[in-house]
C-alpha positions in Angstrom: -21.9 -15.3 -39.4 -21.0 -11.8 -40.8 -23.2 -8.9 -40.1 -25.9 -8.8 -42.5 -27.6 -5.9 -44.7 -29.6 -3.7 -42.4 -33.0 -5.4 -41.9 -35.8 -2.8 -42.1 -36.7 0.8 -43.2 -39.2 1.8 -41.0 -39.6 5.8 -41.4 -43.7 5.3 -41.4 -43.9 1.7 -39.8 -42.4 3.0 -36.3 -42.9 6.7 -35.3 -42.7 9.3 -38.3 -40.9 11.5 -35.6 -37.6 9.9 -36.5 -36.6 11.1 -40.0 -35.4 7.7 -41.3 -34.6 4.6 -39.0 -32.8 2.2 -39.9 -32.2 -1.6 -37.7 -29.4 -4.2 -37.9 -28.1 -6.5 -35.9 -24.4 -7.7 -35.1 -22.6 -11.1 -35.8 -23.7 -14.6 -34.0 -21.2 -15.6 -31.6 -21.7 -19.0 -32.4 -25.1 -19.1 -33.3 -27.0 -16.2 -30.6 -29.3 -13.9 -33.0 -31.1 -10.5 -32.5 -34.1 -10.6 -35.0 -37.1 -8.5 -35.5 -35.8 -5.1 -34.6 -38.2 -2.5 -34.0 -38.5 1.2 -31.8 -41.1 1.0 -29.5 -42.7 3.5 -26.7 -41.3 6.4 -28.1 -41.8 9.3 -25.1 -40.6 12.8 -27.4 -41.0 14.9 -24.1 -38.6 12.3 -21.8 -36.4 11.9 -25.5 -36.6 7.9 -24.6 -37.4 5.0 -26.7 -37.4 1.5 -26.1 -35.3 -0.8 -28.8 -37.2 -3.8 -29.4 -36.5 -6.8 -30.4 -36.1 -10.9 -30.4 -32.9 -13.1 -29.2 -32.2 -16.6 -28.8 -29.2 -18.8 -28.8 -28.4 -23.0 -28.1 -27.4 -25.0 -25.3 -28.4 -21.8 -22.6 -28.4 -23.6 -19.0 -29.2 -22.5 -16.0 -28.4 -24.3 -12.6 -30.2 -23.3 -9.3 -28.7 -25.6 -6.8 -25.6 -25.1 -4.9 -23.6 -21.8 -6.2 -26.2 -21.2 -9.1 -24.4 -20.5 -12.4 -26.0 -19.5 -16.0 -25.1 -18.2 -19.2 -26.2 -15.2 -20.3 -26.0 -12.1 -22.9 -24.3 -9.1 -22.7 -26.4 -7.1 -24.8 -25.2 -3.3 -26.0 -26.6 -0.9 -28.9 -24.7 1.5 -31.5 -26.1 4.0 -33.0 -25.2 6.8 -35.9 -26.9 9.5 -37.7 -27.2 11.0 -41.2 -24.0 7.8 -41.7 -22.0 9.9 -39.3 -19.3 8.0 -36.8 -21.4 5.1 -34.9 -22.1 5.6 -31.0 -22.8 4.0 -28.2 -26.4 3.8 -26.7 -27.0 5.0 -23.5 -29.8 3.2 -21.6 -31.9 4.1 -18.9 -31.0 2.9 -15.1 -33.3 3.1 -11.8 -31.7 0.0 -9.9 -30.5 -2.7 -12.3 -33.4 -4.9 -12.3 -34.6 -4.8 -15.8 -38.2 -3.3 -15.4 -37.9 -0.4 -13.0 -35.1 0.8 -15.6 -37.8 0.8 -17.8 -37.0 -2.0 -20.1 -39.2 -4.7 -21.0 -38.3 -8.2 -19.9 -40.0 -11.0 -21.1 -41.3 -13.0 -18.5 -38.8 -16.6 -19.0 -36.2 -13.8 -18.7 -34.1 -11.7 -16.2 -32.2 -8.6 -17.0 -29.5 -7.2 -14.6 -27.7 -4.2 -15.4 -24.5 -1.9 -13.4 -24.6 1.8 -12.9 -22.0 2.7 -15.2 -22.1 6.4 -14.8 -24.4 9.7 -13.6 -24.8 12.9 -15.4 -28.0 14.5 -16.0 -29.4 10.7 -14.3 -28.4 7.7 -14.1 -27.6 5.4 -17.0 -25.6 2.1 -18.3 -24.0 0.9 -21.1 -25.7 -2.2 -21.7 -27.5 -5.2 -20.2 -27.2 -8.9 -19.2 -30.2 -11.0 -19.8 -30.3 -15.0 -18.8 -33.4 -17.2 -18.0 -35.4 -17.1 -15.2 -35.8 -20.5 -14.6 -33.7 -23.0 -14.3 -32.9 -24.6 -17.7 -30.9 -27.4 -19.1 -29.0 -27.4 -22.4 -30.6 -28.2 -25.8 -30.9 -26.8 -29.3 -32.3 -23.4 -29.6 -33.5 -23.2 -25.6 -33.3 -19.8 -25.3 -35.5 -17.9 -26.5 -36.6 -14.1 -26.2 -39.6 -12.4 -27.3 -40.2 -8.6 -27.4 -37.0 -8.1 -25.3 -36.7 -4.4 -25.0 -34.0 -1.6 -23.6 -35.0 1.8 -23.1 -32.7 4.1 -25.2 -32.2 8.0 -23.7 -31.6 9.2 -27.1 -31.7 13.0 -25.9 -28.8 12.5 -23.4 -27.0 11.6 -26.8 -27.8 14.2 -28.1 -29.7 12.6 -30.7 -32.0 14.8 -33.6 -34.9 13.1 -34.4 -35.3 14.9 -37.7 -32.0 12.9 -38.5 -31.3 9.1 -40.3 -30.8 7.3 -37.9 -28.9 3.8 -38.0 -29.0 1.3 -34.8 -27.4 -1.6 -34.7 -28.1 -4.5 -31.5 -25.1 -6.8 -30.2 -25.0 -9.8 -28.2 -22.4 -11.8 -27.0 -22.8 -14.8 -25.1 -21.4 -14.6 -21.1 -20.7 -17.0 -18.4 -21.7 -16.3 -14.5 -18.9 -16.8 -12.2 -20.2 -16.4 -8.7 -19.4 -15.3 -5.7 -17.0 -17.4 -3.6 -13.6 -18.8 -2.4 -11.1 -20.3 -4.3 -7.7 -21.4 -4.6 -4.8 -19.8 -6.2 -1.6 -21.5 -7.3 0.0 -24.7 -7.2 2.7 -27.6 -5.8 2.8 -28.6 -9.2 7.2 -28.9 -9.7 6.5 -29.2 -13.0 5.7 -26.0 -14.0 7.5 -22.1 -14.6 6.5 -19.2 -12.8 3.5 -20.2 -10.5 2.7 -18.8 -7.4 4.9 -19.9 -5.0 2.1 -21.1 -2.3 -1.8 -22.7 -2.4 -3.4 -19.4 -1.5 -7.0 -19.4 -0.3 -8.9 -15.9 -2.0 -11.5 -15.3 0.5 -12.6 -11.9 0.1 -12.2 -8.9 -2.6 -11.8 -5.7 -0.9 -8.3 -6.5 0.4 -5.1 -6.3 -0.2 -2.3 -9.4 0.0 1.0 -9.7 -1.5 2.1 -12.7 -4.2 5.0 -14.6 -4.8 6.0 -16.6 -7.8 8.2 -19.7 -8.2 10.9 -17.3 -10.1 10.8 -14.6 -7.1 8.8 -11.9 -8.1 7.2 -10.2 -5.3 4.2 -7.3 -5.8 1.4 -6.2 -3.8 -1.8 -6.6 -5.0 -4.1 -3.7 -4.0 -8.3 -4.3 -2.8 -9.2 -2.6 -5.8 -7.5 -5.4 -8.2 -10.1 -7.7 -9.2 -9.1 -11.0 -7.7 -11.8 -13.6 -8.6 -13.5 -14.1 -5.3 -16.7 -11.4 -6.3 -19.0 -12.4 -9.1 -18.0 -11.5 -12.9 -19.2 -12.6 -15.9 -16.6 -13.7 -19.0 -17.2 -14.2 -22.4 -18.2 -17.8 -22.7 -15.5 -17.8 -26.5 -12.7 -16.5 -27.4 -13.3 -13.3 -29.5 -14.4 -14.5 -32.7 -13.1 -13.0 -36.6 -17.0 -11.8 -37.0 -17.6 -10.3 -33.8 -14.2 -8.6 -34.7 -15.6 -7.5 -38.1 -18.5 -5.9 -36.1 -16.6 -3.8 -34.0 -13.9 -2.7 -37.2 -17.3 -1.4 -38.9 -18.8 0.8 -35.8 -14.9 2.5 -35.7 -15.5 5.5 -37.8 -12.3 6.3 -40.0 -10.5 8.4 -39.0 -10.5 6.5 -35.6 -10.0 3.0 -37.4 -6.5 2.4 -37.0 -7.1 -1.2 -38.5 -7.4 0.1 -42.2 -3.8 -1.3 -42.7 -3.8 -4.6 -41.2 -2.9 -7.4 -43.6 -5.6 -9.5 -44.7 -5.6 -12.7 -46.7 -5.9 -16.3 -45.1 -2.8 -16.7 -42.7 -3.3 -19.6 -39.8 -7.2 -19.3 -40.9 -6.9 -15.7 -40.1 -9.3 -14.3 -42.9 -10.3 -10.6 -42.3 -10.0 -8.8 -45.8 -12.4 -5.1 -46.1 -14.5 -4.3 -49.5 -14.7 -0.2 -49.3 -15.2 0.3 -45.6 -16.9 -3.2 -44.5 -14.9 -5.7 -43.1 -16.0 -9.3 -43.4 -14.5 -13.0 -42.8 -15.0 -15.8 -44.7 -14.2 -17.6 -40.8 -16.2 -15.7 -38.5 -17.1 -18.5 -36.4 -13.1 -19.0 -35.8 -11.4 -17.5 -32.7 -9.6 -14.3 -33.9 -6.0 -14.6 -34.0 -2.8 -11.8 -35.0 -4.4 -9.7 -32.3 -1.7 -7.3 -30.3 -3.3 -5.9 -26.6 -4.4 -3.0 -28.0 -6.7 -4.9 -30.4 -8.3 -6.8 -27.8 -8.6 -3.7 -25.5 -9.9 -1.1 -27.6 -12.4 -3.9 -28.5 -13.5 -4.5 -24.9 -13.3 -1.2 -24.3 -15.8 -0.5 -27.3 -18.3 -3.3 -25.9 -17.9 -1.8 -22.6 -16.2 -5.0 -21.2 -13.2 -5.0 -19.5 -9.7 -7.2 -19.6 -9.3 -10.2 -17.1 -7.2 -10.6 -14.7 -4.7 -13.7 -14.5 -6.2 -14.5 -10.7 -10.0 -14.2 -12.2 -8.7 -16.5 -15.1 -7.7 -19.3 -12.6 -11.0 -18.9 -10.6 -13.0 -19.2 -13.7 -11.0 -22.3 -14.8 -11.1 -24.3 -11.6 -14.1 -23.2 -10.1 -14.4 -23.8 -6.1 -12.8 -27.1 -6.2 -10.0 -28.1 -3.5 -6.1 -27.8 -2.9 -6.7 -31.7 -4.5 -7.0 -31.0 -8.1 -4.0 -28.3 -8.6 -2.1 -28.5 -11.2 -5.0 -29.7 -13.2 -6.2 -28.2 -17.0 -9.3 -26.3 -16.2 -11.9 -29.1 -17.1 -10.3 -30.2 -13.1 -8.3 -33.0 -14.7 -5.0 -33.9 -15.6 -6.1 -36.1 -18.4 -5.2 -34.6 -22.0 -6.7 -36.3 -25.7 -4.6 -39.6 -25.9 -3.2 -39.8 -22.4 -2.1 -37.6 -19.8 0.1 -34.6 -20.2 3.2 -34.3 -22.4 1.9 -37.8 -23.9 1.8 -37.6 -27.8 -1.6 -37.6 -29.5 -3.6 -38.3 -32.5 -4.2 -35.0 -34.5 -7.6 -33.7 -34.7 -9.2 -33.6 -38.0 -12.4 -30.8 -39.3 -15.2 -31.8 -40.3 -15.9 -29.0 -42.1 -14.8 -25.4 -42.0 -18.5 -23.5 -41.5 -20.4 -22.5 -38.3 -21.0 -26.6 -38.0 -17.5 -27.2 -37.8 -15.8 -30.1 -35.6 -13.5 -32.3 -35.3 -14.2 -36.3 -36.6 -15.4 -38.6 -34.5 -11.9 -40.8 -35.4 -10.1 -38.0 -33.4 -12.2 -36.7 -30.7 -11.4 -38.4 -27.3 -15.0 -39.0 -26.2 -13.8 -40.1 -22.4 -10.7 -37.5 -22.0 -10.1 -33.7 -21.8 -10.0 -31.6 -25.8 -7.7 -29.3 -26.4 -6.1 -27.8 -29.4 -2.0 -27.7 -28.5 1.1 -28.6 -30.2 0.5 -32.6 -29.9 -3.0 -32.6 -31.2 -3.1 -29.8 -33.9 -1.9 -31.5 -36.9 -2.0 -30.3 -40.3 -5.0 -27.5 -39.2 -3.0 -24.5 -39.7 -4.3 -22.2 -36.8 -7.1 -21.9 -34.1 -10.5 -23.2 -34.8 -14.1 -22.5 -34.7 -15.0 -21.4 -30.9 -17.1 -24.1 -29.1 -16.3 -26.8 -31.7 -15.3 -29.7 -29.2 -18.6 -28.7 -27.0 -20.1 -29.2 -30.8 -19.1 -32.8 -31.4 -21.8 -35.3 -31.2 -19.5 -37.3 -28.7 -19.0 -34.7 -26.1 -20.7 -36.3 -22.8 -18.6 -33.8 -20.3 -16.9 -30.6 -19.7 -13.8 -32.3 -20.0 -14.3 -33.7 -23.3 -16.0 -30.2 -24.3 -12.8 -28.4 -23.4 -14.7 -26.5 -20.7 -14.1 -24.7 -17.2 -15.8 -25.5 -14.3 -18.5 -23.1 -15.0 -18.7 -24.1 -18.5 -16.6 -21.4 -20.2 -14.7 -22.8 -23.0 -11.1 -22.5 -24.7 -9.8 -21.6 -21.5 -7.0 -23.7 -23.1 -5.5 -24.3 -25.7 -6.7 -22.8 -29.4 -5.1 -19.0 -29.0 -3.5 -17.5 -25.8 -6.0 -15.8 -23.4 -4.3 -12.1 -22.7 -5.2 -11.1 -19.3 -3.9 -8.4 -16.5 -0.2 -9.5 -14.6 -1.3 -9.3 -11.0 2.3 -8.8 -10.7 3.1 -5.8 -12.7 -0.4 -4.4 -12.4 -1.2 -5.6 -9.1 -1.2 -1.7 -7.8 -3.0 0.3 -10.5 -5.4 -1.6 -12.4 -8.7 -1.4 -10.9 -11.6 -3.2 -12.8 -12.6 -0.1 -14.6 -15.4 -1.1 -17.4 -15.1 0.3 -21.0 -17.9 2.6 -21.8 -18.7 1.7 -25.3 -16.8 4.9 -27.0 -13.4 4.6 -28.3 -11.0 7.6 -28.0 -9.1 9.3 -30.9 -6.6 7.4 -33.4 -8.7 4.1 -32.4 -7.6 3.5 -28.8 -8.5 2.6 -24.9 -6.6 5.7 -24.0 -9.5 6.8 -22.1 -8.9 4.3 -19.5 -6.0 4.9 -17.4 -5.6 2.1 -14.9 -5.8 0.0 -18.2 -2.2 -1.6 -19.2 -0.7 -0.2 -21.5 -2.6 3.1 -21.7 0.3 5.0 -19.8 3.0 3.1 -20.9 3.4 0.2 -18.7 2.2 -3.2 -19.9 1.1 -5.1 -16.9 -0.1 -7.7 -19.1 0.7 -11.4 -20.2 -1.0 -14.9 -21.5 -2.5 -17.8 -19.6 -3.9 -21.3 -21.5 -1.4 -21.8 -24.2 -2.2 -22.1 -27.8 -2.4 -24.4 -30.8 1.5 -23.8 -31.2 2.5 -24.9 -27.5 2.5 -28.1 -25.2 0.5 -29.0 -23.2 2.0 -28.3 -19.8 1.6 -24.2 -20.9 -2.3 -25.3 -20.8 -2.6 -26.0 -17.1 -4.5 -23.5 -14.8 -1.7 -22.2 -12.7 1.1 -22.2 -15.6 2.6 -18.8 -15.6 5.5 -19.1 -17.7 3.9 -17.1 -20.7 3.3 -14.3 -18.3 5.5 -12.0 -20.6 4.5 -8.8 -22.6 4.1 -9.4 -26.1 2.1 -6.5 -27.9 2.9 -7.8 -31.6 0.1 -9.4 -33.9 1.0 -13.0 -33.9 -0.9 -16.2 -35.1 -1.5 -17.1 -31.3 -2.5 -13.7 -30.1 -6.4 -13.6 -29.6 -8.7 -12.6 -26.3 -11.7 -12.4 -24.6 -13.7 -10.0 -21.7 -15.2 -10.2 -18.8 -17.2 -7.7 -16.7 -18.1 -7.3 -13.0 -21.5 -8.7 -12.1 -24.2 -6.4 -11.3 
């Protein structure tokens, strides 16, 4: 869904101390929603106030038993005055636990948030909220009532005699926990894996890797490796949630203003005066170069993945058994096994409800969207669609991970950090919500790419390649490719709390 008219003008319905206060809301990823936007428990001596409002989204789960694992939100706020450049919110933080930060948490809910930085206190740059009970998935399950994060407006510096504009995101995340896992594969079938079954163990330590082709590098402790919890986006970066973040860039710092637009592989963005919109925004967002997806991560205050956290979110904890495998933990591809040739998949429609047909959904196998099953669709497709279909039973024929995160294959290539080339310098560093001059992540220098070295490359294949580029451990699209293409999309993670 695009981003929709602001909702409210609330100069004399909220606290008259704000000139003019405006409230919006950004895109459904899928189909979470912010609604009911309000400014609560202003304190004018302490220059706080607590942004109010409602959330909910489908087929939340929750699972206590064994290594628990949720979904969540990542939830972050913009803000801009007098229609100045939009900033990021900077909310309070006493230990991460929701209440004591002083935000209120409804009581079906927990909120979990990272130091992010100190100043004048201590503050973050946005929250994760997931149920507090353990919950199974069904339509519209989560739901959140008077969820609210308190905003220190005066360490931004804000005037309350000012217009002030706020706008509340939410995108939907994935728990990875804590644990051992396996990296690489025996698999003689693929390119460029590492060499060796390595068993991660720990995260504060530093190991060197090997791939099938030769290539040596040490990998430093600070390199996020997989073993400590993260969370990752649960989709692919979708065309609306793309939209959102092109209008908080404030021109001049929008270096997007000349991208093409027009309907290329379903890519649709096309911008009316300064608003961007799609008439796809439930479709993963394709033609993006690393800098795209960075300097969007960076603006949500996410960070990239790394290739050895994309294999541990794929294939969970399982054993040395079930290498080589696509990430749903089989071998078993729509219509057969790998490299076999399959029926193309088929829409059902091209909205937020979209799917593929019953005809050509394999209700007992693993979906994917490759070169043997993508047919006449033209490019990627709505994110979540096979979890959609009425005949998913499984995460295999849903096209999900282990922990549920889907698209880890196929549809558009996931972009992640070359353990390899970026083994040594990149460090996990979160964005922090504010994008540096001429529109970039430049900011961030154990990032790739923001000195001048790379250090990136692509895991999962795309609608455009076979299947054997969607395995797990498949490393032979481990190459740096910083052009917008059709199969060039992404998505974040960030470390857990």
């Amino acid at each position: 869904m695009i981003n929709k008219p602001l909702i409210s003008h609330l100069k004399k319905v909220v606290f008259i101390s704000f000139g003019c206060l405006l409230l919006s809301f950004g895109t459904k990823a899928n189909n979470i929603s912010i609604s009911n936007i309000s400014i609560t428990s202003q304190d004018i001596d302490e220059e706080t106030a607590v942004i109010e409002f409602d959330l909910s989204w489908s087929n939340s789960w929750k699972v206590a038993f064994g290594p628990s694992n949720w979904d969540a939100a990542w939830i972050f706020a913009k803000y801009r005055e007098n229609e100045g450049d939009w900033k990021h919110c900077t909310l309070s933080y006493v230990n991460g636990t929701g209440i004591a930060d002083g935000h209120q948490v409804p009581s079906n809910a927990n909120i979990s948030s990272a130091l992010d930085f100190t100043d004048i206190d201590n503050y973050s740059n946005g929250v994760f909220l997931y149920s507090a009970n353990e919950l199974t998935q069904s339509s519209n399950n989560a739901n959140y009532s008077n969820v609210g994060l308190k905003w220190d407006y005066g360490y931004n510096g804000v005037d309350i005699n000012n217009a002030i504009e706020i706008k509340v995101f939410a995108i939907e995340m994935v728990y990875v926990p804590e644990g051992t896992y396996v990296l690489g594969a025996n698999y003689s079938g693929g390119e460029n894996f590492f060499t060796s079954v390595l068993s991660i163990d720990g995260e504060n330590k530093s190991f060197s890797l090997t791939t099938k082709n030769g290539l040596t590098a040490n990998v430093n402790a600070s390199f996020p490796k997989g073993y400590q919890a993260f969370y990752c986006m649960k989709y692919e970066i979708t065309q609306g949630q793309y939209c959102d973040f092109l209008n908080t860039c404030s021109s001049p710092n929008n270096r997007y203003k000349s991208s093409f637009s027009g309907d290329r592989f379903r890519y649709n963005l096309s911008i009316t005066g300064d608003d961007y919109s799609s008439s796809n925004p439930h479709v993963a967002c394709n033609f993006l170069s690393w800098a795209d997806i960075a300097t969007y991560l960076d603006w949500a205050a996410l960070r990239p993945m790394t290739e050895m956290e994309y294999e541990k979110a794929c294939r969970g904890f399982e054993s040395t058994s079930v290498i080589g495998n696509f990430p749903w933990g089989t071998r078993e591809l729509k219509d057969g096994t790998a490299d076999a040739e399959a029926t193309d998949y088929v829409l059902t429609s091209t909205d937020e409800t979209e799917t593929v047909t019953d005809a050509t959904f394999d209700a007992t196998k693993g979906n994917a969207l490759c070169s043997y099953t993508y047919g006449n669709l033209e490019g990627p497709i709505r994110v979540g669609a096979f979890a959609a279909q009425t005949n998913n039973t499984s995460k295999a024929t849903a096209g999900a991970s282990y922990f549920g995160i889907l698209e880890l294959a196929g549809n558009i290539k996931e972009r992640v950090i070359d353990a390899i080339t970026a083994g040594e310098t990149f460090d996990g560093t979160h964005g922090d919500g504010t994008i540096g001059s001429g529109g970039l992540y430049m900011d961030l220098p154990s990032w790739p790419g923001s000195t001048g070295d790379p250090g990136i490359g692509n895991r999962g294949g795309s609608f455009i390649q076979k299947d054997t580029k969607l395995l797990t451990t498949d490393r032979s699209d481990m190459v740096v490719a910083e052009s917008r293409i059709n199969v060039h999309g992404g998505r974040g993670v960030r470390t857990a709390p």
